[in-house]
N, C-alpha and C positions, 0 to 999 in steps of 0.2 A: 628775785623770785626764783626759785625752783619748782621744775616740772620732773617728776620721776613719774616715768613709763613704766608698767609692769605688767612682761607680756607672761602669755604662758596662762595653765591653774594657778597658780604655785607661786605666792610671793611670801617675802620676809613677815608681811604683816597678816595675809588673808590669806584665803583659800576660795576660790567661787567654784561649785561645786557642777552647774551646768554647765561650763565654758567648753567642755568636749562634746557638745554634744549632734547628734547628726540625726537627718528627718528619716523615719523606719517604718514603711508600713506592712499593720498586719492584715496578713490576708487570712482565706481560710483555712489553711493548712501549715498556721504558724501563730506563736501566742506566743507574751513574754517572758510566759514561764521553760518556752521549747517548743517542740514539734509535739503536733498533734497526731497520733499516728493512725493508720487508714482503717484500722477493723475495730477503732472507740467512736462512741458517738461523740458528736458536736457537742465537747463540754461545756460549761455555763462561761467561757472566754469566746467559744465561738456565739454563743446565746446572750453575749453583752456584758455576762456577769465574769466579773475579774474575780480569783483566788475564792471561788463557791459552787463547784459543780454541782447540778442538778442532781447527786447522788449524795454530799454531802449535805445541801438544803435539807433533803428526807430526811437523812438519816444523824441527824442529830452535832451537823456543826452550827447550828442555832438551836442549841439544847434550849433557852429562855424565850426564844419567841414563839407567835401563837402557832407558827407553823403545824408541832408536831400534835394539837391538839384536836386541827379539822379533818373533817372527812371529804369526800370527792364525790363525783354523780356517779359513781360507781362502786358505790358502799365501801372501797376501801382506805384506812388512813393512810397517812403520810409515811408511816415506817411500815405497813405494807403493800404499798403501789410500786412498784418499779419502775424506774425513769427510760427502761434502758430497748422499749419495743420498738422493733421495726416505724410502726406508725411513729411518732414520735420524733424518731431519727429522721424521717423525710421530712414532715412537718418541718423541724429547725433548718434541715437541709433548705429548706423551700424559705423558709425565712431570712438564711442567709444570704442567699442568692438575690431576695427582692431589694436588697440596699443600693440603694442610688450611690453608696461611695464606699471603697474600705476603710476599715476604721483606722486613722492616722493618729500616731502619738511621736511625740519627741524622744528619744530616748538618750541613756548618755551608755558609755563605753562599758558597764555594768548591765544593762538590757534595763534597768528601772525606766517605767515610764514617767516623763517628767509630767504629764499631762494629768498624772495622779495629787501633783501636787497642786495642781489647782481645781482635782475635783470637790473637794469638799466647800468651796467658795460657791458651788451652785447649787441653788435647791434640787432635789433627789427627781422632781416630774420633772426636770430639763436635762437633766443626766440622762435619763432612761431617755428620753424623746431624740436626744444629740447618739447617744448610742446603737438607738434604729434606724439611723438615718435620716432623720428627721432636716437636714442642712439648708432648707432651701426659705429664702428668707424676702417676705415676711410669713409667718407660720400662726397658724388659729384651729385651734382644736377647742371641745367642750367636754367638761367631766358636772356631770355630780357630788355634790362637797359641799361642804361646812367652810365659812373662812369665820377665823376668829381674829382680833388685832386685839392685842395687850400693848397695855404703856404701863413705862414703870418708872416711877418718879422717888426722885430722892438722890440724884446721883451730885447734879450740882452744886445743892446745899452741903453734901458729904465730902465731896472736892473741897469746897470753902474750906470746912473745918479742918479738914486734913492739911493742908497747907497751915494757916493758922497754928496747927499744934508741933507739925512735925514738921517746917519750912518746905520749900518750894520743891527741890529735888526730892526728897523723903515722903514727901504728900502725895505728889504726883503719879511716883510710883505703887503707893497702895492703893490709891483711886485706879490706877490701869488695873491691877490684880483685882480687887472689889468687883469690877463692870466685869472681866472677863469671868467673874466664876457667877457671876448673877446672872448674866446673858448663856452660860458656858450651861447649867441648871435649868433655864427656862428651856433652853433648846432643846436639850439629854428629851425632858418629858415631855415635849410636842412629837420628836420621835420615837419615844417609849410607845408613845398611845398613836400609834399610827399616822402621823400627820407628817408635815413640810414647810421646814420656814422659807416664805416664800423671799420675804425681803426683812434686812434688818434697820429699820426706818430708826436714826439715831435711837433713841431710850423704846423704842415701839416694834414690834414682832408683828408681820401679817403671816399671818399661818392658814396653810391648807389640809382639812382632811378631805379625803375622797375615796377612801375605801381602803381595807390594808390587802389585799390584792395586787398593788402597785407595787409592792417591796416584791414581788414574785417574780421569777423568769417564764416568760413566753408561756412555754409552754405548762407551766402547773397555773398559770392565771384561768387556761382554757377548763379546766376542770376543778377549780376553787370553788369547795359553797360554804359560805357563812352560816346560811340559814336567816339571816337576817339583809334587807334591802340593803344596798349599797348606801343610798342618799342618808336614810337610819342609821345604818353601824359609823357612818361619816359624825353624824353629831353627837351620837353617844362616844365615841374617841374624845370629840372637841370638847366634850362636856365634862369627862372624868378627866380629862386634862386641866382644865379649867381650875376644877374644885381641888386637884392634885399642886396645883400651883399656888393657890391663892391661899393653901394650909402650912405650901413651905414657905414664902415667903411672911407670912406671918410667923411662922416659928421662928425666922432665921436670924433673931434678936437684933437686927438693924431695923433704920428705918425710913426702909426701904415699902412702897405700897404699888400696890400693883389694881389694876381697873380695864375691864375691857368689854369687848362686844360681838356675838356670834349670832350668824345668822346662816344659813342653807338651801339649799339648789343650784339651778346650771350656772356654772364659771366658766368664762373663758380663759383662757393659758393661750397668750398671744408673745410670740418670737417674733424681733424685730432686729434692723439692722441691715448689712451690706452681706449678704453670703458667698463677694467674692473677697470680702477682705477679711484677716483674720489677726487685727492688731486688737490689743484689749482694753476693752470700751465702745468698742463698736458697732456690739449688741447689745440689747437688752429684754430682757424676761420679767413679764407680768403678770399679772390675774384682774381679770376685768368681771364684769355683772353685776344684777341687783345686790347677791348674797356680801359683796364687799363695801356697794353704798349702803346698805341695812347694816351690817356691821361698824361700818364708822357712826353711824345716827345712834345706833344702840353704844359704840363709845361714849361719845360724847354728852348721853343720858346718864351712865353708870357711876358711881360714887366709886371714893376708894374702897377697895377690898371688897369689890361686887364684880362679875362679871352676866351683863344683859344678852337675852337670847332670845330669838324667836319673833311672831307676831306681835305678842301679847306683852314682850321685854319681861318675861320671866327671869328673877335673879338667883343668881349662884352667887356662893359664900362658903367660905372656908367649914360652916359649919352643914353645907347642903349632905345629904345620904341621899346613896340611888336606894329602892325600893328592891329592884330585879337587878341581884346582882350577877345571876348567871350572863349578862349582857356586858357583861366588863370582861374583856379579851385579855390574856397575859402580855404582858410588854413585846414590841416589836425590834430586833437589829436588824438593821440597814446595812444589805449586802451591797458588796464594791462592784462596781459595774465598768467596763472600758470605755473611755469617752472619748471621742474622737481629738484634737488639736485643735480645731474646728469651736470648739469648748471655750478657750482662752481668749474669745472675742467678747465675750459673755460674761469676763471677770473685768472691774473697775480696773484704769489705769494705776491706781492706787493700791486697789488689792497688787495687781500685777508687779508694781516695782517692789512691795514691800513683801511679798512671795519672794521674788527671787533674791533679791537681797537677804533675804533670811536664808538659803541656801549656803550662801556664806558663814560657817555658823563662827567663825573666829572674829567677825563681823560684827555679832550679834547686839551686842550688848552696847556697842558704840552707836550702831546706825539704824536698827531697826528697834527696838525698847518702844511697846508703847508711852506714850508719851502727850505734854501741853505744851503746844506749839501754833504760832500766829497763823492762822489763814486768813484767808477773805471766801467767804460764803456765800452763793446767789443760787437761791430758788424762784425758778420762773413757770408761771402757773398757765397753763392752756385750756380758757373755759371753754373753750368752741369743741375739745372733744372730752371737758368732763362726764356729758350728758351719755359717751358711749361708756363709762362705769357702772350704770345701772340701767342700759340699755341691751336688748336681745337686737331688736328689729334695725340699729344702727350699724352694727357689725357687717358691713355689706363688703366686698371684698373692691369697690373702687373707695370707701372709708379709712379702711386697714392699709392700703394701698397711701393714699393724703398721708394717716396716721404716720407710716414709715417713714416717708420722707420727709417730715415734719423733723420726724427724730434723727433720721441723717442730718440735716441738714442743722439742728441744734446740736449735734456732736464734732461738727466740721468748723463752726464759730468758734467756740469752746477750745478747742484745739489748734485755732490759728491761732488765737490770745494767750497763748502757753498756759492753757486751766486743763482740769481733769475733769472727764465725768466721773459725779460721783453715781449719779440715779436716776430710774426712771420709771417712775410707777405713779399707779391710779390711787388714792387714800380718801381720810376723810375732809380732806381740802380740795380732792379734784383730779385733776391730771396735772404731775407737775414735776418736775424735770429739775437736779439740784447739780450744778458744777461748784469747783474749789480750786482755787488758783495760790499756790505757796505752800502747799500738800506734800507736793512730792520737793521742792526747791523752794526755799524762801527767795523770792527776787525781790529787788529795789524799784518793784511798778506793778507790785502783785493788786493792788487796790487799781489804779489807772486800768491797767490790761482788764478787769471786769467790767468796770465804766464801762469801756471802748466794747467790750464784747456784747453788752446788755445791750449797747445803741445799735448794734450790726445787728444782732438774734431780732429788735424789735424790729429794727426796717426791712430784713429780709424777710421773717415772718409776712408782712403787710406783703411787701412785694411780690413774692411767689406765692404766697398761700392763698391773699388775702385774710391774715389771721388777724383781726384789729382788737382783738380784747384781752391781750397777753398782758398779764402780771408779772413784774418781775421786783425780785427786792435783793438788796446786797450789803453785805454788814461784815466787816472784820474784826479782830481779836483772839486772844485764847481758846481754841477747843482742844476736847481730848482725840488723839488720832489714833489707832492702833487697831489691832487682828483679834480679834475676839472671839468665842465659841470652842465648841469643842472639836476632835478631828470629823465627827458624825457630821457637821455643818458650821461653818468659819465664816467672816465677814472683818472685814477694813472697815471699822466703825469710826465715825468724825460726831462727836456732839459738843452741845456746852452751849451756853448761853447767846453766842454771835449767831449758833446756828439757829435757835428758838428767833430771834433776831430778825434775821435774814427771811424767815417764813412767816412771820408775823408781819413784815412790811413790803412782802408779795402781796399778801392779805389784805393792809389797804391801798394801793397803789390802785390809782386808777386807770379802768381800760384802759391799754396802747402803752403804760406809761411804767416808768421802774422809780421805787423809791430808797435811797441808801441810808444810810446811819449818817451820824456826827465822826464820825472813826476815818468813815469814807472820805466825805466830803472835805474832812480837812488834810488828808494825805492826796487830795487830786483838785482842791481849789485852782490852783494857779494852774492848770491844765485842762480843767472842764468847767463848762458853762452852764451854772444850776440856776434853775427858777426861785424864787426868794422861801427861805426858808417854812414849813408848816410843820401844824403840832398834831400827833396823831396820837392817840392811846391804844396801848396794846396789852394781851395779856400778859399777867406777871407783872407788871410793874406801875409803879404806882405813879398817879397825875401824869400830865403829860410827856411825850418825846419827842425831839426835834427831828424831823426828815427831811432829804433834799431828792427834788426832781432832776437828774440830770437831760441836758438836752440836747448837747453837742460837744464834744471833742476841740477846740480851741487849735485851729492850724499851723499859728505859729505858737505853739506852746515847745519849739527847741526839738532837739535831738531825741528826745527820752520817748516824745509823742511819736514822732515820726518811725523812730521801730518799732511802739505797739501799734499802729492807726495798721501795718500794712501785716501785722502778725508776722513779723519776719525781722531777724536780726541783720542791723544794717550795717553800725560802728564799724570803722575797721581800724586796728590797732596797731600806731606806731610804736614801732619797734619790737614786734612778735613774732617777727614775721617766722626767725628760727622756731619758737615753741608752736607755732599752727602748721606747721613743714612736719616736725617732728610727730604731732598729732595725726596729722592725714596719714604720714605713714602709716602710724600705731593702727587706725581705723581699717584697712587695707587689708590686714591681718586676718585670715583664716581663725582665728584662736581668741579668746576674749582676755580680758584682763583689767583692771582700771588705769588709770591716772592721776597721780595726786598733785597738787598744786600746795606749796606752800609757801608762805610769807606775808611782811606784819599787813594790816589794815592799809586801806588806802592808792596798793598798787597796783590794781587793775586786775587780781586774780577775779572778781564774780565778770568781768566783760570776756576778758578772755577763756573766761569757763562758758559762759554762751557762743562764743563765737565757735569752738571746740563741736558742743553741741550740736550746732547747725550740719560742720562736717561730717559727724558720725550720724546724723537723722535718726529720726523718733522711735523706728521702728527697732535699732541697733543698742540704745544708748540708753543705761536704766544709772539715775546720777540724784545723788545728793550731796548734803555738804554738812562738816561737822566743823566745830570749834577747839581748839587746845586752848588754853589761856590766853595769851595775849598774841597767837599765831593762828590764823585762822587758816585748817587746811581743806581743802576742797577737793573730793574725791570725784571720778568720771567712774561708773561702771559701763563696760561696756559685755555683753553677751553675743556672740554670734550665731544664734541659735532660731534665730526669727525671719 
């Protein structure tokens, strides 16, 4: 075996483009575009807003949004109000000042903020929210809004044939392009017509509108008028969005169908998480209320090529016409805002490593390519706080408080078991929480380590919470993995049929209890201890399926159990001792770089690439592994930068 170290940015093979990079914060008398200097007002960097000063807004660097078309409580428009009055200036003055924290980004030896690179991975009402200061967690605020959820079906049958006509690499690759410019289209006109994807639920879109005010800096939101209600101009967005979508996707000669469900009033926008740690996945951002369980109920009423709305489940169709068209606003763009580093706990561990890996762009094409790739997928369903999704009077702040630590404490299992969170949001199943274990590493226990994590999440669950009615279901195989959307709003999308899988046998599992595939069970037979097999039917597929109850971890199931049971790598490897010497040093290192391991099958490079691992810790270490023909090499990235 060969270990080559490669310290430095700068190798033979790569380039990692963060590896210099050092922590820089701004304050108010500094931006990263320069110094701000003392007789300008507080440009839209000190106002939150990156590269759009409140004088550009006015005046025509968003020539195409509705900006320049309203007027203010003071009879005058947009290109005649001046941004630049005394009042004004104190006002932001005063706004600055009230931040609980400066706004902290990463930057590398170029002044670029790296923390831009992972803004667009977050819905736009969490950007602005993290940009005012918002850090202290858990967080519950209420808007008025429209939520709509689109599903959009057809991807998996198109995968098939794709594969089928063009073989497996060639298929593949047009199925990644297909979803990302179909997801890449839905997204553009959610925020055309003022709205925000809130989450990208595989093949499904939850989207908020709440007013296009939102897209505004501070200070022009205080003298914005519509002329029409907030909660109003909310659903006519979601509504000509709707009818705008369901005309392209119908023209778009695929066959591809789209069905969804809208519904309006108060939402919650609840931040969750640890707000003293800042590793990523260890927040997460939702939208809770009636208007999202009314939306999922009017989904799952709606036919293809309809989307239901309202009390009454009034339908939209590609052939609806609004009546009053003076009520349909010009397209909105979505100004850049600064977001604090703070941010990066809020992105999937998934989005995160396959973010900065793409930073490498010499990289590219090797290790980050969307792509169909084995994972093991488990969605775990928490009825005990579905009831607060269409709940006001539940939200009580010892709730939200439970709520939290529910979700700490589902992201600390997860992550002993070496899995990623992928999710965590309220839908039309409930509250329900989705980790991926072989996501970011395919491992030789990636099926075992969920078992084991599913029996820890349900017994701690019971234990600390009392939660006794947790569903949990687990299913491996082929999904599609990859970055999707466009630069306006991005997402680390994982779907495919293990994952419909995986949430379909959350679904029947009974309280307290997890149920896995045939996939599962026979990759962790001789390991774990299943109740006698049963047949459940599910959607999609026809006559029955076989499921197994797992119920316990098996002790003396060897070596392989005993480093998942304790979440922790235990092996120690004779005769390595020089390659994990060599390594520690490499880790020590101010500067980032990888490590590559190569050599044939069989000799110990996947143990000794977790033992590596372990030394360089979770929070250092962004790592996957590729193949050459018959030489399997295994690269470590490592970033210094966290």
């Amino acid at each position: 075996m060969k270990i080559f170290p490669r310290l430095g940015t700068t190798t033979s093979s790569v380039k990692i483009s963060p590896s210099n990079c050092t922590e820089s914060v701004i304050s108010e008398s500094e931006t990263s575009d320069g110094k701000l200097s003392s007789d300008s007002p507080i440009d839209a960097k000190g106002d939150i807003y990156g590269g759009v000063s409140p004088q550009s807004f006015n005046r025509g660097h968003v020539q195409e949004s509705f900006i320049n078309k309203v007027t203010y409580k003071d009879g005058l428009s947009a290109e005649e109000r001046s941004p630049d009055s005394e009042e004004e200036r104190v006002m932001q003055a005063k706004r600055l000042s009230q931040r609980n924290t400066a706004s902290r980004a990463f930057v590398s030896q170029d002044g670029v903020h790296l923390s831009d690179i992972y803004t667009p991975y977050l819905p736009f009402n969490l950007r602005r929210s993290l940009a005012e200061g918002n850090s202290t967690l858990p967080h519950l605020t209420e808007v008025d809004g429209a939520v709509m959820i689109l599903d959009i079906s057809g991807f998996t049958k198109l995968g098939e044939q794709l594969k089928s006509d063009f073989g497996e690499r060639e298929g593949s690759a047009m199925l990644a392009e297909t979803i990302d410019s179909i997801l890449s289209m839905v997204t553009d006109e959610v925020y055309a017509n003022g709205g925000d994807v809130i989450k990208f639920a595989g093949d499904a879109l939850i989207c908020l509108f709440c007013g296009r005010e939102i897209f505004l800096p501070n200070h022009l939101q205080e003298t914005y008028q519509d002329n029409i209600p907030v909660l109003e101009r909310a659903e006519i967005d979601a509504k000509q969005c709707a009818v705008s979508l369901l005309r392209k996707v119908e023209n778009s000669e695929t066959n591809f169908t789209m069905h969804g469900g809208l519904f309006s009033g108060p939402t919650k926008l609840i931040q969750l998480g640890d707000d003293e740690a800042e590793e990523s996945g260890s927040a997460s951002y939702l939208i809770g209320g009636e208007p999202l369980h009314r939306a999922g109920v009017l989904l799952e009423e709606s036919k293809k090529g309809e989307v239901k709305f309202g009390e009454a489940g009034e339908l939209l169709t590609s052939e609806t016409v609004f009546d009053d068209t003076d009520v349909v606003a010009p397209a909105v763009k979505v100004p850049s805002l600064i977001v604090p580093s703070f941010g990066i706990s809020f992105c999937s561990s998934l989005t995160h490593y396959r973010v900065a890996v793409q930073s490498s762009s010499s990289m590219m094409d090797l290790l980050n390519s969307n792509d169909i790739r084995k994972v093991t997928v488990m969605f775990v369903s928490l009825p005990e706080f579905s009831a607060m999704a269409s709940s006001h009077e539940l939200w009580s702040e010892e709730n939200l408080t439970k709520f939290n630590e529910v979700f700490k404490n589902l992201t600390k299992c997860i992550v002993k078991y070496g899995g990623a969170c992928r999710d965590f949001l309220f839908e039309d199943k409930g509250c329900t929480f989705i980790a991926l274990f072989g996501a970011l590493q395919r491992g030789e226990r990636d099926e075992l380590a969920a078992v084991s994590a599913a029996l820890a999440i349900q017994a701690s669950l019971k234990g600390k919470f009392s939660l006794i009615q947790t569903q949990i279901g687990v299913s491996t195989g082929e999904v599609f993995c990859g970055i999707c959307g466009p630069k306006t709003r991005s997402d680390c999308i994982v779907m495919g049929s293990e994952v419909n899988m995986a949430a379909r046998l959350m679904s029947k599992a009974k309280p307290g209890t997890t149920l896995v595939s045939t996939n599962i069970h026979r990759a962790t037979e001789e390991c774990v201890e299943f109740l006698d097999k049963i047949k459940v039917r599910v959607k999609g597929k026809e006559g029955y399926l076989s499921a197994y109850e797992p119920v316990s971890v098996m002790s003396n199931s060897g070596k392989h159990f005993a480093n998942v049971v304790d979440g922790e790598e235990r092996e120690m490897l004779a005769g390595r001792e020089a390659e994990l010497e060599q390594a520690s040093q490499f880790f020590k290192r101010e500067s980032g770089g990888f490590i590559a391991l190569s050599g044939h099958a069989g000799i110990g490079k996947t143990s000794l690439e977790r033992q590596m691992t372990n030394q360089a810790g979770a929070r250092s270490l962004l790592f996957t592994s590729a193949s050459a023909l018959e030489v399997r090499v295994v690269f470590l990235y490592f970033l210094k930068y966290i």
